[in-house]
C-alpha positions as CSV (number, residue, x, y, z in Angstrom):
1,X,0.0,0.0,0.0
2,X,1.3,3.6,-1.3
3,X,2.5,5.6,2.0
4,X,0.9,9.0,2.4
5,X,2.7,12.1,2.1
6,X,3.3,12.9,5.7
7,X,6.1,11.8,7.7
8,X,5.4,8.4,9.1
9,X,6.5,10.0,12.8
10,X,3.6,12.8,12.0
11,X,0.9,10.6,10.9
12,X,-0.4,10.7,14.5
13,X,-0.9,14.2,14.2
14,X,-3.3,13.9,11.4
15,X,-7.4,13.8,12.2
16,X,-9.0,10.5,12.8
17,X,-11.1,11.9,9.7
18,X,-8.4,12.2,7.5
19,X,-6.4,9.3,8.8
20,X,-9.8,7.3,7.8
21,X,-10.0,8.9,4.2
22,X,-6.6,7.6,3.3
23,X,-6.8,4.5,4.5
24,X,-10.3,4.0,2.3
25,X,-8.1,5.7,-0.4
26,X,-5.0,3.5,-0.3
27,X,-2.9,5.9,0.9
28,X,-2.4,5.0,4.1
29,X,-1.6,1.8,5.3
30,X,-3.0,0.8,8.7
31,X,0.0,-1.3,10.0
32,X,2.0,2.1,9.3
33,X,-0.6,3.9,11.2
34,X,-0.7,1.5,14.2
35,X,3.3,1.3,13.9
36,X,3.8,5.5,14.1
37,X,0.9,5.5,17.4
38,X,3.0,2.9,19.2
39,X,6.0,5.0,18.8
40,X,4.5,8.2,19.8
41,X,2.9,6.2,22.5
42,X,6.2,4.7,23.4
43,X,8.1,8.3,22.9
44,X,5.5,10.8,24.8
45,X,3.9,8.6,27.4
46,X,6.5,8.1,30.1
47,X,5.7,12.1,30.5
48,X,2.3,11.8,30.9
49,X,1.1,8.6,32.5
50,X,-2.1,8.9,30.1
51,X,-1.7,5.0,28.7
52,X,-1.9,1.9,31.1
53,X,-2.5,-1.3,29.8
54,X,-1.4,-1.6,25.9
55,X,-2.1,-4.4,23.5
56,X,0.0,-3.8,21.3
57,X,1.1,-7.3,19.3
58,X,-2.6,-8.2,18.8
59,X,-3.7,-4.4,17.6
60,X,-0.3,-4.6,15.0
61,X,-1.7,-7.8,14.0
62,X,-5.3,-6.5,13.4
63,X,-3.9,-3.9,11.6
64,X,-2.6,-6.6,9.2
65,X,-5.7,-7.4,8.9
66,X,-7.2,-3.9,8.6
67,X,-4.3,-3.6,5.2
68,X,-5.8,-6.6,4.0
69,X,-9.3,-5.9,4.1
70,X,-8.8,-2.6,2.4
71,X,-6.1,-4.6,-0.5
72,X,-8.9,-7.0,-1.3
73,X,-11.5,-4.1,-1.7
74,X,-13.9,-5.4,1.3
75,X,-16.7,-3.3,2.7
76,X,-14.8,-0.9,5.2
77,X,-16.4,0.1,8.4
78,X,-16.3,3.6,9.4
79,X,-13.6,3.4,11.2
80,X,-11.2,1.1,9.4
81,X,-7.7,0.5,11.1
82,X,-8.2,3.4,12.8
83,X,-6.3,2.9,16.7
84,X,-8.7,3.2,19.3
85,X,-8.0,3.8,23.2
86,X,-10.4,2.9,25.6
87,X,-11.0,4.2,29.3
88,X,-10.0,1.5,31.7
89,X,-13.5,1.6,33.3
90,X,-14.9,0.4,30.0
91,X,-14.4,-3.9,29.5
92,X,-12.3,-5.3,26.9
93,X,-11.9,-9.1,25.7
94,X,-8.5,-10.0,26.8
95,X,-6.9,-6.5,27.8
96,X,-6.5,-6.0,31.6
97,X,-9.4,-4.1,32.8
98,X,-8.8,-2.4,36.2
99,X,-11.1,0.5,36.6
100,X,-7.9,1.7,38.7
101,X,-8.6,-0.3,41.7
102,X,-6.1,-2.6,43.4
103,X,-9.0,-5.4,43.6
104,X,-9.1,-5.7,40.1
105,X,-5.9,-4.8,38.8
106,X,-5.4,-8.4,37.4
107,X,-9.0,-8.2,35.8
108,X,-9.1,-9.8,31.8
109,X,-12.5,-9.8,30.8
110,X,-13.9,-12.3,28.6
111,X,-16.1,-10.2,26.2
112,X,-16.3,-6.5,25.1
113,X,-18.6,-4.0,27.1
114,X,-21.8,-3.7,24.0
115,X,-20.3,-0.1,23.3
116,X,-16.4,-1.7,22.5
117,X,-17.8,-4.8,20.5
118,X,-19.5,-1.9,18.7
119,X,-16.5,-0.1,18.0
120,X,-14.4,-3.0,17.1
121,X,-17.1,-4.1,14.6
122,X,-16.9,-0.4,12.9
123,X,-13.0,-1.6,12.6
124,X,-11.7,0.7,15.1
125,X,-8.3,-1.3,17.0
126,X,-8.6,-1.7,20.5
127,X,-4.7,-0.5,21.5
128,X,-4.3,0.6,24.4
129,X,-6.5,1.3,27.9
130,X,-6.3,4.9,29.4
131,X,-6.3,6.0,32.9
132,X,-8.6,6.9,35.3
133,X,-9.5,7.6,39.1
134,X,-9.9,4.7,41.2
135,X,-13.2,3.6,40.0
136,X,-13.9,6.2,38.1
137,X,-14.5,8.3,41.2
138,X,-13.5,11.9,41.1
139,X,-11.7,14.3,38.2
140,X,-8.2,13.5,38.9
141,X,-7.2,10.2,37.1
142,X,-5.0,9.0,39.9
143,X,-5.0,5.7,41.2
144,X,-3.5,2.6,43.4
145,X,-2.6,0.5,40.1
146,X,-1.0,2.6,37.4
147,X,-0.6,6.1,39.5
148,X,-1.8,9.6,38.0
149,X,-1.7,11.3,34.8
150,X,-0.5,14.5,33.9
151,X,-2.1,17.1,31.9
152,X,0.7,17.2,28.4
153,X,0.7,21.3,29.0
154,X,2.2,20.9,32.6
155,X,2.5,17.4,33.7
156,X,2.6,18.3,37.4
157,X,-0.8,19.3,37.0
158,X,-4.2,17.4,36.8
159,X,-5.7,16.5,33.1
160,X,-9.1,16.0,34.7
161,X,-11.1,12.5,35.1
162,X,-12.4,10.6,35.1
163,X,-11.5,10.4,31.4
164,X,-8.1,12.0,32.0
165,X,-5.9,9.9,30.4
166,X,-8.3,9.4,27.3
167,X,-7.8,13.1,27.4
168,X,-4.3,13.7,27.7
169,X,-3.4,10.6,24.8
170,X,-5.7,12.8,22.7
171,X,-3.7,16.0,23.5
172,X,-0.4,14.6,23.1
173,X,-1.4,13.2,19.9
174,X,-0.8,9.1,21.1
175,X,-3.8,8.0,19.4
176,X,-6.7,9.8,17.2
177,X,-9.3,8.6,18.8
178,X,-10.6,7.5,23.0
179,X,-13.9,6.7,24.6
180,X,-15.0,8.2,27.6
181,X,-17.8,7.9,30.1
182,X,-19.6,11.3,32.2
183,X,-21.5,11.3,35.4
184,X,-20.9,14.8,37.1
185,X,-18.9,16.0,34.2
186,X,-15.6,13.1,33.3
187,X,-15.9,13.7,29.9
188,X,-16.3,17.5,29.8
189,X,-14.0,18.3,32.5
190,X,-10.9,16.4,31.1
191,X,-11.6,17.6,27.5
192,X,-11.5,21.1,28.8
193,X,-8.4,20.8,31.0
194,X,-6.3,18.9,28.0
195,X,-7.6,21.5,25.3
196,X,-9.8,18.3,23.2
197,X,-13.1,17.5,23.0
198,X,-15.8,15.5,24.7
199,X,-19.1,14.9,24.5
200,X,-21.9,13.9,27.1
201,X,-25.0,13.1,25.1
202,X,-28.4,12.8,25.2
203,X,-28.7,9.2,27.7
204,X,-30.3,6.1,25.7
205,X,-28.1,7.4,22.4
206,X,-25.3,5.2,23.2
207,X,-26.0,1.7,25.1
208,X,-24.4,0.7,28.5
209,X,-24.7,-3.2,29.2
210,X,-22.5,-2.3,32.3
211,X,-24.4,0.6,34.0
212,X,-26.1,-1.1,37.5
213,X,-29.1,0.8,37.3
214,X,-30.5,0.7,34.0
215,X,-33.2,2.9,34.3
216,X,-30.5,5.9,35.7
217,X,-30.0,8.6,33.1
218,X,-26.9,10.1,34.7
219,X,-24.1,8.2,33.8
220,X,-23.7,7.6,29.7
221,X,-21.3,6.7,27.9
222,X,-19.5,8.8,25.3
223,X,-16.6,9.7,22.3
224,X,-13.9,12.1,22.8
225,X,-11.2,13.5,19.9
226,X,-9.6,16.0,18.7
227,X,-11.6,18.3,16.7
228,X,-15.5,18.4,16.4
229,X,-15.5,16.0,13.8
230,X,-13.4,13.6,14.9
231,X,-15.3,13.4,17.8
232,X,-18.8,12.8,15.7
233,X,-17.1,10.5,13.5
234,X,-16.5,8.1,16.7
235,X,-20.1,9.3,18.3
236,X,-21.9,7.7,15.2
237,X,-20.3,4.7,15.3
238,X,-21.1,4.3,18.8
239,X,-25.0,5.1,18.6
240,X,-27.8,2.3,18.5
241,X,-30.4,0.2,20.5
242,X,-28.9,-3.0,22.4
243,X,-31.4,-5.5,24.7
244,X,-29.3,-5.4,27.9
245,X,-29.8,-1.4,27.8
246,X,-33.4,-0.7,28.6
247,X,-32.9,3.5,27.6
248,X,-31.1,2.2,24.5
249,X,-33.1,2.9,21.4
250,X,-32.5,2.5,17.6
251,X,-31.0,5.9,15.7
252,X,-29.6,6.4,12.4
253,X,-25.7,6.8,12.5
254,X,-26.1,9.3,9.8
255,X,-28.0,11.7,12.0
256,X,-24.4,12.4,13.6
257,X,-22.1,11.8,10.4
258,X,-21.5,13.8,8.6
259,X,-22.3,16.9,10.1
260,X,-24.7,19.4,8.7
261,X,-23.7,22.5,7.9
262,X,-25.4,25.4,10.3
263,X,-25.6,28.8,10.1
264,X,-24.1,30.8,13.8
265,X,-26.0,34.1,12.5
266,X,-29.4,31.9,13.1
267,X,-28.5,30.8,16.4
268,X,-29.8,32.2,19.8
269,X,-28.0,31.9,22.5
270,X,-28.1,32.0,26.4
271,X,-25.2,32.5,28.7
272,X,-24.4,31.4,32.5
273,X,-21.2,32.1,34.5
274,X,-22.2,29.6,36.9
275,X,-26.2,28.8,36.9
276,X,-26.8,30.7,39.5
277,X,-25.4,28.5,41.9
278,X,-21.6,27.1,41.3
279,X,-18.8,28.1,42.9
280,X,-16.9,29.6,39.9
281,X,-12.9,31.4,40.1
282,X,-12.9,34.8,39.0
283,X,-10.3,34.2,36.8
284,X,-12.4,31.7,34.7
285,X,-15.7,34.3,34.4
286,X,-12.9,36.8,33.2
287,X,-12.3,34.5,30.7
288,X,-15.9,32.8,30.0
289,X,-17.2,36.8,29.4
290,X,-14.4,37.4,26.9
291,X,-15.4,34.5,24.8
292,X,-18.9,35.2,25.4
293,X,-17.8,38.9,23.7
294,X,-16.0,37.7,20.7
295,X,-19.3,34.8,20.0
296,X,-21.6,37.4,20.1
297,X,-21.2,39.3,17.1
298,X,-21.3,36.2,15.2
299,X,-24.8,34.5,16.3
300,X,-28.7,35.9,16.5
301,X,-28.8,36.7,20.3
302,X,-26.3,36.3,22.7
303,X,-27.4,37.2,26.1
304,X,-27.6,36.2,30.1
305,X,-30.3,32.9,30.8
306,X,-31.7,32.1,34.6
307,X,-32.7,28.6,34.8
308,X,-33.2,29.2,38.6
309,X,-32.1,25.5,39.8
310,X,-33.0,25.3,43.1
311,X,-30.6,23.3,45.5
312,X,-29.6,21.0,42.2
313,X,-26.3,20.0,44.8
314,X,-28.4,18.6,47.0
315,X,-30.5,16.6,44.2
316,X,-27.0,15.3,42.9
317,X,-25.7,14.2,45.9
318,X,-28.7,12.0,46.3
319,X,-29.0,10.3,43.1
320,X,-25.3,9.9,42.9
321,X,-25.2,8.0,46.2
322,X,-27.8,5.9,44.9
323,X,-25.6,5.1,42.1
324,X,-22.7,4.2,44.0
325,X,-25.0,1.9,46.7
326,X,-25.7,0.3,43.3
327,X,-22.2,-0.8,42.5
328,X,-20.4,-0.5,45.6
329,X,-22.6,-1.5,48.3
330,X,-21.0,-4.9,48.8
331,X,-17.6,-4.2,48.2
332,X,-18.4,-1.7,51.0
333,X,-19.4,-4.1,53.4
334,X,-17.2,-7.1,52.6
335,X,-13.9,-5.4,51.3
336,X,-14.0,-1.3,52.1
337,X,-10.4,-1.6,52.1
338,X,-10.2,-2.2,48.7
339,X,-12.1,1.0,47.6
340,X,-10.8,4.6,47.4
341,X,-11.4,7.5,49.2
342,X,-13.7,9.2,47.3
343,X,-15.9,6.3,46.6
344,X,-15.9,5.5,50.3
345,X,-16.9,9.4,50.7
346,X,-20.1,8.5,48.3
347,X,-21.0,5.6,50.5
348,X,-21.0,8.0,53.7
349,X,-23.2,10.2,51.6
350,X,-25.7,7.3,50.9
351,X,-25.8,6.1,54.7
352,X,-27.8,9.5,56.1
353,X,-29.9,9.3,52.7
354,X,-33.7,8.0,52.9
355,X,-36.5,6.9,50.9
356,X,-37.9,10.3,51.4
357,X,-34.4,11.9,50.3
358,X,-34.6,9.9,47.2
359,X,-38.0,11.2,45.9
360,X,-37.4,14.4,46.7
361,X,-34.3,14.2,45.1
362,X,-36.2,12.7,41.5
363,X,-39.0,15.0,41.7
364,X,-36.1,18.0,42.2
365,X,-34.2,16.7,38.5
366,X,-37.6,16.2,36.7
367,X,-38.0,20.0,37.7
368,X,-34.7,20.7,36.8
369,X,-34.9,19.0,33.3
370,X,-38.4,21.3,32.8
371,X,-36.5,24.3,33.2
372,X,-34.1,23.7,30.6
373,X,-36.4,22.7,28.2
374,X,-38.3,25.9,29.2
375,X,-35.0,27.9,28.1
376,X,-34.6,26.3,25.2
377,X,-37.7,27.2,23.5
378,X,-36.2,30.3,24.1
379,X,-32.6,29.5,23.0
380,X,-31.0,27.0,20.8
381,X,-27.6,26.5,22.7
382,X,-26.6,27.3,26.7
383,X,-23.0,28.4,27.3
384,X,-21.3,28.1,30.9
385,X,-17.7,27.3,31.7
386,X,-17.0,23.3,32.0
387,X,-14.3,24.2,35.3
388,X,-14.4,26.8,37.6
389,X,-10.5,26.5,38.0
390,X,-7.3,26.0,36.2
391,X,-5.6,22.6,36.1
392,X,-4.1,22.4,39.8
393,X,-1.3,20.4,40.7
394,X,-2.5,16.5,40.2
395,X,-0.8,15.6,43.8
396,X,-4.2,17.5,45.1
397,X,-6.9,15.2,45.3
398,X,-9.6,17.3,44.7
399,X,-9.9,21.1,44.2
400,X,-10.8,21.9,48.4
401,X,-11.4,25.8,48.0
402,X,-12.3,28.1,45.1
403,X,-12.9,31.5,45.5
404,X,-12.0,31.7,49.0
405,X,-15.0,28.7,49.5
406,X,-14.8,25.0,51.0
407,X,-15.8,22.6,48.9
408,X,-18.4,20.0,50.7
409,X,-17.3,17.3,49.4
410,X,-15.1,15.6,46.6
411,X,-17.1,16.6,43.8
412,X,-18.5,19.8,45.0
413,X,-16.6,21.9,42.5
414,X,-17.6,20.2,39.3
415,X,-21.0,21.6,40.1
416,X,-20.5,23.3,36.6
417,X,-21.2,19.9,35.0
418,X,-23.3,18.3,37.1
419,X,-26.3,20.3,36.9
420,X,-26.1,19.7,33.3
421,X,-26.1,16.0,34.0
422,X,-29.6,16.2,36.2
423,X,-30.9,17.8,32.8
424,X,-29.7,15.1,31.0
425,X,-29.0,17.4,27.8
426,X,-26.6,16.7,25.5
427,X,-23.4,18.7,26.7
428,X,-20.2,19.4,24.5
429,X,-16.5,20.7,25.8
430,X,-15.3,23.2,23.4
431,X,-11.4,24.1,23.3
432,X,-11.4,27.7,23.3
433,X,-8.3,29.3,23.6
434,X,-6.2,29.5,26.9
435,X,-7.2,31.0,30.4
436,X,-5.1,33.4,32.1
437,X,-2.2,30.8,33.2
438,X,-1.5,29.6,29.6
439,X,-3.7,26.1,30.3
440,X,-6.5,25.1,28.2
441,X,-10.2,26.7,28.4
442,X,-13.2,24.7,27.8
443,X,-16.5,26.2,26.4
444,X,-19.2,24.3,27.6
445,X,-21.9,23.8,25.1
446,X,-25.6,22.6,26.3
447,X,-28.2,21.5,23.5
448,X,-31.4,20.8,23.5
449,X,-32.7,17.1,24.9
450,X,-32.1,14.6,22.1
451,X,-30.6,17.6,19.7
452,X,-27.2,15.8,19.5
453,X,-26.9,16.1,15.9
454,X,-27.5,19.6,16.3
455,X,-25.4,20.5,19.1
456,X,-22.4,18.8,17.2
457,X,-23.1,20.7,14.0
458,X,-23.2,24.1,16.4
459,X,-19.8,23.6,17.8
460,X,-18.1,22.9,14.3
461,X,-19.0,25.8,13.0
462,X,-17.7,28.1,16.0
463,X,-14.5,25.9,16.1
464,X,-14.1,26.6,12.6
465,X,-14.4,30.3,13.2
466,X,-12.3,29.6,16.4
467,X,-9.5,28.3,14.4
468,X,-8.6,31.7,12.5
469,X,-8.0,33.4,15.6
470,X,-4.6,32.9,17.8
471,X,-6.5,33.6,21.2
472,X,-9.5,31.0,20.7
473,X,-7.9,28.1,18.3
474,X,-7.1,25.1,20.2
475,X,-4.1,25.1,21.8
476,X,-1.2,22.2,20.9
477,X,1.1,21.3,24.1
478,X,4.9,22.0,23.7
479,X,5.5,18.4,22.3
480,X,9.8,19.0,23.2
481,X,9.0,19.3,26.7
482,X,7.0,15.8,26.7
483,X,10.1,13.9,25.9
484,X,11.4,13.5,29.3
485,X,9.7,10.7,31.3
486,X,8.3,11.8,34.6
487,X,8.6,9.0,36.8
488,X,6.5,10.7,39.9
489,X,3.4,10.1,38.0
490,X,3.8,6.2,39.2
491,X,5.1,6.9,42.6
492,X,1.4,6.9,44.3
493,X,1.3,2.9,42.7
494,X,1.1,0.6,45.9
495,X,0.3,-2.6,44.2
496,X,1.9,-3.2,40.7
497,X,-0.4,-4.8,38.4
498,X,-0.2,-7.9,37.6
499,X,0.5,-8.6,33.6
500,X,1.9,-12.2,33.4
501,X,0.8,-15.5,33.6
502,X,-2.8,-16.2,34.1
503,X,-3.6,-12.8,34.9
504,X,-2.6,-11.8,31.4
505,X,-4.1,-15.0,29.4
506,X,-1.0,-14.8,27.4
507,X,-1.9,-11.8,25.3
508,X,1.1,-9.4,25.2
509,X,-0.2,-7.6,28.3
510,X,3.1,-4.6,29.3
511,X,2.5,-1.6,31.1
512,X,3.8,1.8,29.4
């Protein structure tokens, strides 16, 4: 197969889009793909901690297969030989699994979670597992088995979680494309703080078989990448009923791909520094109005929305400790050793909670999911921040104090997200520029209920006009400075995973 005309050191540099396009064209071979990702990988990881468990000799050898495929003129998937990363909370068949927690860190699953089997069957290559917090708990991907990630524009800062290190392998260019998963905000927040994108969409759009509670709309499943595109590309391969989900329902992949074209001059739009009722930095309004300024011009309206939430905190403190009873409730009472901090903080939570808590806490979302839909027959997107702070050092657990302020808990300051979640509208991470300390901003964009297709098509367009302007493109991290490995990201690891012997099931498992 003909090589294409970049550098085979640069092809991971190049858009899952594009990458795609010349691999259907026969420009691009997808064992030269998969061989330039594992060098990057290889190259930039050691600085960033974002990669865990790799698979590395069967994804080379699928890629043989992917060449193949295209050499004999098969039917191509839409995502053929493309190198796929999935976050180590998600299952896959024969790749260590370890949701970051010392009791599973010699987990090998059996099958695919539905949304992976998905994926693979669109011929994306399962590569490599990203990091996350222990359990997914929190927005700091630190944990007991592989250690912490580093956001790639300051490694001794935090890249977010829970999808932090699907994040920061987009950001450092390791691999075009990562799946993620959002309960209070884990795909937003870590797409904002590593300068990508992620999206939270609308729940039933993409099915969870592993989700305890299947009738709970807060947690979904979700695609992160690069660009806009990128991101949509992955989102409508991921879309579609399956049995074991019982929100799941059947969609047409090419409502999400490819994107319509919209018109910004058309669009009305509301803005909230912190709906009127998050804890936000000054520093971060500064630079939500500025952006808010310089989008203004270009849509229909442009102006302040109250969605007057009530005491949302309150309502997501309830139904996330019911979620965590749901998964962690016997672990808790057998094994509490073997659970983290912050998911031992949501179990606390759930102990003073009662049944009267609980309807009080549905009936306080189903009035928060009115509102919105009240202010969008108003307005066609919602703007906030995603973060109310700047990366802060990833040693910190948690961000404890923001504007003077105590957090109350763990998760308190991701309040920007979470009341998004209890909507359950689609929600996007925009890279926007920089904030005030040179680190990525995120633009958070809220679309209508089921408007997906819409809100995607939305933040193309402003990312295309973002792109011509130096202070609101997305920023690239100073690759040079990821060339030294930073060995601290590991030094929280207590128990080494295990990656040999019947642990491993003989399939190539290393560590990076």
């Amino acid at each position: 197969m003909p090589n294409a005309a970049t550098p085979p050191s640069a092809l991971p540099e190049l858009s899952a889009v594009e990458l795609r396009r010349l691999i259907g064209t026969r420009q691009l071979s997808p064992v030269e793909l998969m061989d330039a990702c594992i060098a990057r990988t290889e190259a930039v990881n050691p600085a960033i901690n974002a990669i865990c468990a790799t698979d590395f000799d069967r994804a080379r050898a699928s890629a043989r297969q992917a060449e193949q495929a295209v050499m004999a003129g098969a039917s191509l998937g839409p995502l053929h030989g493309l190198p796929l990363g999935v976050k180590d909370l998600q299952d896959t068949a024969g790749l260590l699994t370890t949701y970051g927690n010392v009791a599973l860190r010699g987990n090998v699953p059996a099958v695919d979670n539905v949304l992976i089997a998905r994926l693979r069957a669109a011929g994306a290559i399962v590569t490599a597992k990203t990091n996350v917090p222990d359990m997914g708990a929190g927005a700091n991907s630190r944990n007991p088995v592989w250690g912490a990630t580093g956001n790639p524009f300051n490694p001794t800062l935090n890249a977010g979680g829970s999808s932090g290190g699907s994040a920061a392998a987009l950001a450092a260019d390791l691999l075009p494309l990562c799946t993620g998963s959002d309960t209070g905000g884990s795909l937003r927040i870590p797409a904002a703080l590593c300068g990508v994108v992620g999206l939270r969409p609308s729940p039933g759009l993409v099915a969870n078989d592993a989700r305890p509670l299947g009738w709970s709309v807060i947690s979904v499943l979700g695609p992160m990448g690069r660009s806009v595109a990128d991101t949509a590309l992955l989102f409508a391969a991921s879309v579609g009923a399956d049995p074991r989900d019982p929100l799941s329902y059947p969609v047409q992949a090419s409502s999400f791909w490819p994107l319509r074209e919209v018109d910004l001059s058309t669009l009305r739009v509301g803005t909230t520094e912190d709906f009127g009722m998050c804890i936000v930095d000054p520093e971060i309004r500064r630079v939500f109005r500025a952006r808010v300024e310089a989008i203004r011009p270009l849509v229909a309206r442009c102006e302040p929305v109250d969605l007057q939430l009530g005491d949302a905190d309150r309502a997501f403190d309830t139904l996330r400790a019911e979620s965590f009873v749901a998964a962690f409730a016997d672990t808790f009472r057998n094994a509490p050793e073997t659970l983290g901090p912050n998911v031992r903080a949501n179990m606390e939570i759930a102990a003073a909670i009662t049944l009267a808590d609980r309807a009080w806490a549905h009936l306080e979302q189903t009035r928060i999911s009115r509102r919105f839909a009240k202010a969008f027959e108003q307005y066609d997107l919602i703007l906030a921040p995603v973060t109310p702070v700047s990366p802060f050092p990833w040693t910190e657990l948690f961000a404890a104090r923001i504007d003077d302020q105590a957090m109350r808990n763990y998760y308190h300051w991701l309040g920007l997200t979470y009341v998004v979640t209890l909507a359950t509208n689609p929600a996007l991470s925009l890279p926007c520029g920089t904030d005030e300390h040179g680190m990525p901003f995120g633009l958070q964009m809220v679309g209508r209920l089921h408007g997906d297709a819409q809100l995607l098509s939305a933040a193309q367009a402003l990312e295309q006009v973002f792109a011509g302007s130096p202070e609101l493109a997305r920023p690239r991290p100073d690759m040079a400075a990821l060339q030294t490995a930073r060995p601290e990201l590991k030094s929280i690891v207590t128990h080494p995973p295990l990656l040999d012997g019947a642990a491993a099931q003989g399939v190539g498992l290393t560590a990076v």
